[in-house]
N, C-alpha and C positions, 0 to 999 in steps of 0.2 A: 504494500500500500504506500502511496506519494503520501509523504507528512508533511507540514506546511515547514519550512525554517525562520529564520530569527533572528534579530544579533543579540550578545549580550549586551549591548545598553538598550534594548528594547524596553520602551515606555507603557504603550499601552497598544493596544490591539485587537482584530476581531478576525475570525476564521469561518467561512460556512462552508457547508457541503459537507460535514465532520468532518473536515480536516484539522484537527487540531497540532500546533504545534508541540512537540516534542518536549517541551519542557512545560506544557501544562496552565501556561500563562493567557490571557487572553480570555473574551466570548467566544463558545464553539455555537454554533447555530446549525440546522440539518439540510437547509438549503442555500443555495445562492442568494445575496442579499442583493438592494438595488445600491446606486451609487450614493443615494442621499442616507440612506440607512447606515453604510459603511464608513462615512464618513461622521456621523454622531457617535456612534457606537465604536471609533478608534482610538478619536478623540486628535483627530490631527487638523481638525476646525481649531486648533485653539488660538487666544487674542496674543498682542505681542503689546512687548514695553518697551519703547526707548529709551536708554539712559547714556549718560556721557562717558566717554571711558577713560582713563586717564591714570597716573600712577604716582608710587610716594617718593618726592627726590631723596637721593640718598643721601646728601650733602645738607639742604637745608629745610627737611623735611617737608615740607609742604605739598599739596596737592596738585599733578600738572594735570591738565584735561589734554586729549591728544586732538588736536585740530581736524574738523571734517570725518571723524570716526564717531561711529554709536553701537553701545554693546544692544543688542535684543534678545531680552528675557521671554519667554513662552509660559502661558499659565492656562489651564480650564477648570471645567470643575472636575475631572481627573486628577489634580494635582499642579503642581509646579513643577518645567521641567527645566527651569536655572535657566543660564545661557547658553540661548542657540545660534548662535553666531555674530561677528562686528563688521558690520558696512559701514559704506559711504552715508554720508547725510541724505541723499535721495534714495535709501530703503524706505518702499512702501507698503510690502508684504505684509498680509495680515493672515497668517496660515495656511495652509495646505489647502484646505477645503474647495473656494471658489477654483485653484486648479484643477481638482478631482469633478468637479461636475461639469468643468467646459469641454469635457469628454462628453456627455452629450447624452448618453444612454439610459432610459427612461424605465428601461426590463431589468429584472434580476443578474447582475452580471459580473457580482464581487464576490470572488473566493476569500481573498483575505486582504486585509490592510494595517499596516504599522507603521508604526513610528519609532524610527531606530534612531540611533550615534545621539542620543540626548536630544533627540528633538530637529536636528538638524537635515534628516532626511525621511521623506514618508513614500512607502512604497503600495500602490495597489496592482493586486493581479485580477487581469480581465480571463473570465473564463463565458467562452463562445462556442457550447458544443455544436450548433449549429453546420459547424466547419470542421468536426473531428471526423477522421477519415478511415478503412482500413487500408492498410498499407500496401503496396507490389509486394511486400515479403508476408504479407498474412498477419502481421503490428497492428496493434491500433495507435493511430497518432491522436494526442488530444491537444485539442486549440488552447491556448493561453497568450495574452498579453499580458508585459509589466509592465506600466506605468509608476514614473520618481518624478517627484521633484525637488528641492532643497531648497532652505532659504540663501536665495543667492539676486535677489530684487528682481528675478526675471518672471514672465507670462506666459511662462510655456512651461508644459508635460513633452518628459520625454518616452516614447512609446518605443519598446521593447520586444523583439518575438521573442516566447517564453515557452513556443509548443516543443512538447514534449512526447516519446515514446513508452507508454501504458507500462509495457512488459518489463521496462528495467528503470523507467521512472528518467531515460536520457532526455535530456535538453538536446533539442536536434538544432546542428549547427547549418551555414550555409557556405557553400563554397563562391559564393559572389563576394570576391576578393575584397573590392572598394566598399565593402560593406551598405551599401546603398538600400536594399532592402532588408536589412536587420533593423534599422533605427530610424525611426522620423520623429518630429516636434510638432505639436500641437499649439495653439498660441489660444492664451486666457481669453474668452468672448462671454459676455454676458448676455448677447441678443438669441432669442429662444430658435430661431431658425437657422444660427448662425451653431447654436450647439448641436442640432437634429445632423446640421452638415458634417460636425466632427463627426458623429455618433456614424455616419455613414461611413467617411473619411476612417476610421481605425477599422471597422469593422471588414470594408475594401482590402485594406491591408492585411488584417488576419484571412480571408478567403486567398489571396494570394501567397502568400503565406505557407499555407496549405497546402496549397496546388503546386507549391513550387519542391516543396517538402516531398511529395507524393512522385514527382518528375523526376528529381535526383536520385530517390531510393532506386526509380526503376534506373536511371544509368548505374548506378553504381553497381548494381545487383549485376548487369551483363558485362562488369569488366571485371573480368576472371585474375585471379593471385595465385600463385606458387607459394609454396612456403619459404623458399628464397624472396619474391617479389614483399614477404611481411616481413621478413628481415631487413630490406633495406631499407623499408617506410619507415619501419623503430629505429633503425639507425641514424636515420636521416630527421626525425622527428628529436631523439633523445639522444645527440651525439657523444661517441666517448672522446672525454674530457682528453688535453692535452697536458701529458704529464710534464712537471717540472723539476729541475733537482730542487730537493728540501720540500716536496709537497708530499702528503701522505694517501694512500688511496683513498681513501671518504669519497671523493668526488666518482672515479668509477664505483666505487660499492653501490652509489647512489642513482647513477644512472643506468646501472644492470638491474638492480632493484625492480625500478622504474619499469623497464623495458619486458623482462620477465614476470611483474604482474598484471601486465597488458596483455602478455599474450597465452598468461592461463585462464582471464578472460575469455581470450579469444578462443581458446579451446574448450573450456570447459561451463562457463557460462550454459544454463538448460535454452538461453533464449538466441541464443548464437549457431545452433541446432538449423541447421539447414542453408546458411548463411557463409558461413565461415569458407574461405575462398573465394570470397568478391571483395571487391572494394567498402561495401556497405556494412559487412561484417567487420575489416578492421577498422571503421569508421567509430560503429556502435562500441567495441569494443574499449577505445580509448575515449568514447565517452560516458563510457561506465566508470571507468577508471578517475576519471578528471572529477566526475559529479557524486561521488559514492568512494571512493577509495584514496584517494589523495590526501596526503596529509596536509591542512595549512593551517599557517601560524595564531597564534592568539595575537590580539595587537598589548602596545607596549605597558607594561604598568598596569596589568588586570592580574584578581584578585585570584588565587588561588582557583577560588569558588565559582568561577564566572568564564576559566577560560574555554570549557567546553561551547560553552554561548559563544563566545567571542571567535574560536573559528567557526564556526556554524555559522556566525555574521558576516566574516572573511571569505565562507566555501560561500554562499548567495551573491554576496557582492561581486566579487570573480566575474563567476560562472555565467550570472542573469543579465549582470549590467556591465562589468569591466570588459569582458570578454579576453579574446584572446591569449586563448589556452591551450592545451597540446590540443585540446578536441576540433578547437577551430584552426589550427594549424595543420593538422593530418587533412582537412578538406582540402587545403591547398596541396599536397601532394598525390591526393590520389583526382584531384578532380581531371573531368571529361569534358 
């Protein structure tokens, strides 16, 4: 079963369709919510404060204020969530919320929505089965969009494909290099026709999406690998390091690691079963590995207690929105 994730500075948040996050936090609801529900119920509507920022000299201790900067505090009735970030004097952001609805969608269409890094970023996932497919390998694909934004004074959502493969829970990458159809912006509208037009506008985009998703499975599926031809893709994917005098092996231990749990994946995976010798198979295989296996780091200065969250905030962040990963990097070697 897909479990929703999380970061550890996760504030507040809600999940429907039982997908509840992994560590228990959050409203779980049994259906899909609409957009205005997801966004009360997150609590990433919330007001902001401006104050002046400024610090204690060292010398004659006094107060300097910093010129043209303002700290913004975030509050609802969820709680206080400190400071979330310092702009310029023309921040005019007043939370998350008016972003999340200039998406436009009037139907049930929110899997889950958070508010991570202290307030500083909120993420909603659009879920559109409308556009779930089954696959040329017999997969079911299911549609997802992610939708962030941060406080960073700007009026746009940025939209995300976030579809994924049922049987091993992969985020399906694309091998369209310039990235052009992974990501577009969405720009804040308040006028009710102008959001019906997003609401079309994202939605266009996940059918496409889809269909593009459904295209490349069949290429890749008719271009046949050798068990040599996945030896050079891992090679050429997770290169061995160039040794130097005074360096210790760590760095090959690491990238054989690496290379050998991809490809008992690739072998033994139950969902890799019929697959294995195309391109689509080592495709899936190292994005099992990237989305489910891969270790990443906790960030700096978290608590004993918190650092399981904290990579689990780093594997989403990556994988959904940073991108470029081994997983999206093997499309570039095997594409057609």
């Amino acid at each position: 079963m897909r479990s929703a994730q999380v970061a550890h500075e996760f504030l507040s948040g809600v999940y429907g369709n039982n997908t509840p996050a992994w560590h228990g936090l959050g409203e779980v609801f049994p259906g899909l919510l609409t957009i205005e529900d997801a966004i009360q119920r997150s609590g990433v509507d919330f007001g902001i404060t401006k104050v002046a920022i400024g610090f204690r000299h060292p010398i004659t201790g006094l107060w300097v204020e910093v010129d043209d900067n303002i700290g913004v505090f975030g509050a609802d009735e969820l709680g206080d969530h400190g400071l979330v970030g310092i702009h310029g004097d023309g921040y005019e952001l007043d939370g998350f919320g008016d972003h999340f609805r200039s998406l436009g969608f009037e139907q049930p269409v929110v899997e889950s929505c958070v508010l991570l890094r202290k307030g500083k970023i909120a993420v909603m996932s659009i879920r559109l089965p409308e556009f779930d497919l089954v696959m040329p390998d017999g997969s079911n694909m299911r549609s997802v969009l992610h939708a962030y934004s941060s406080h960073d004074g700007t009026y746009a959502i940025t939209l995300k494909d976030g579809t994924y493969r049922l049987e091993c829970a992969n985020m399906l990458r694309a091998a369209d290099a310039d990235g052009s159809g992974r990501v577009f912006r969405i720009k804040h509208s308040a006028q009710k026709n102008e959001l019906r037009r997003n609401a079309v506008v994202a939605a266009t985009y996940a059918q496409e999406r889809a269909d593009f998703h459904a295209a490349q499975c069949e290429k890749l599926l008719a271009k046949k690998l050798t068990a040599l031809d996945v030896d050079r893709i891992l090679y050429a994917l997770v290169p061995q390091p160039v040794m130097e005098v005074g360096m210790t092996t760590r760095s090959l231990s690491i990238a054989e690691n690496k290379r050998d749990a991809i490809k008992a994946i690739y072998a033994n995976a139950p969902d890799m079963q019929g697959i294995q010798g195309t391109a689509w198979g080592i495709v899936q295989a190292v994005g099992q590995y990237v989305d489910h296996f891969k270790n990443y780091k906790a960030g700096r200065n978290v608590a004993d207690a918190d650092k399981a969250r904290s990579r689990d905030e780093n594997r989403f962040i990556t994988t959904a929105i940073t991108g470029n990963t081994l997983a999206d990097r093997v499309m570039e070697l095997v594409a057609v």
